[in-house]
N, C-alpha and C positions, 0 to 999 in steps of 0.2 A: 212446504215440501213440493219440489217439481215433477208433476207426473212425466213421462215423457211417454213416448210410443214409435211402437213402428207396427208396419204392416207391408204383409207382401199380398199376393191375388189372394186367395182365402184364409186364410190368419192374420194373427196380429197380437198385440201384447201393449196394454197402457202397463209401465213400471214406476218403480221409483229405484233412481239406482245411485252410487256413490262409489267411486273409484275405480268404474269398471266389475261391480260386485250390485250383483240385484237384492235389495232388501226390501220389495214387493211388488206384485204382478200380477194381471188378470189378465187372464190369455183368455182368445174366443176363436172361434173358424167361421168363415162367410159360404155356410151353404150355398146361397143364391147371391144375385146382386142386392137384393133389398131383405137379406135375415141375418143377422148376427144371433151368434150361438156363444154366450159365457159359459165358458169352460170350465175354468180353477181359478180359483184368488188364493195367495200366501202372502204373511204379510211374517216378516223376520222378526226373532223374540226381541231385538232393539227397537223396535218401530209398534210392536202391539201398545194399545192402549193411546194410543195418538190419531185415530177414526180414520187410517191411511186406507184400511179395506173398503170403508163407506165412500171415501175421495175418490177411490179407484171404478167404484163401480158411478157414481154420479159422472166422471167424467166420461165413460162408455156411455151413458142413457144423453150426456149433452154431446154427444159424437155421435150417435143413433140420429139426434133430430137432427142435427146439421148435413147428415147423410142421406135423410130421409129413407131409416132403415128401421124394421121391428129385431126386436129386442128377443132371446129364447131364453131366459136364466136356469141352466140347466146344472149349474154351480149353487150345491146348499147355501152357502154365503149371500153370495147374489141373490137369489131366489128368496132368498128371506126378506132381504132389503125390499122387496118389489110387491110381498107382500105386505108391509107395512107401509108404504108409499103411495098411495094415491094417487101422485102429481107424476106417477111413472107410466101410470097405465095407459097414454099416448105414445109410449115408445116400444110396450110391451105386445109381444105375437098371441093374436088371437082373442085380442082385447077392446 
């Protein structure tokens, strides 16, 4: 499945989309230069059960290091992920 993304100065959005129709998304807003804030993940009843919410949030925390940004999971979804995660807590704020 291809995540794609886009971003403008403080938002941005990793999706997965098909025909010009989004069947999932984790939105976040850029406080600062260096924080990312996950917002919401949904993940469409076609695409549950295919780990697309987990894909979506690993591809933010591998866009965090490449940005050299900390991580806010302020999104239940996310936030859970990061708590089971270990190998997250170098991208995670306040950690």
């Amino acid at each position: 499945m291809l995540i794609q993304h886009t971003h403008t100065e403080s938002k941005g959005v990793f999706f997965v989309g098909q025909d010009g129709i989004v069947l999932a998304e984790l939105v976040y807003t850029m406080p600062s230069f260096d924080k990312m804030i996950l917002e919401h993940t949904e993940v469409s009843e076609e695409l549950k059960g295919q780990n697309i919410g987990y894909q979506l949030v690993d591809t933010a925390v591998e866009y965090a290091r490449h940005h050299h940004l900390k991580i806010i999971p302020l999104c239940p979804f996310a936030n859970g992920i990061f708590k089971k995660r270990a190998d997250y807590a170098d991208v995670q704020y306040g950690e």
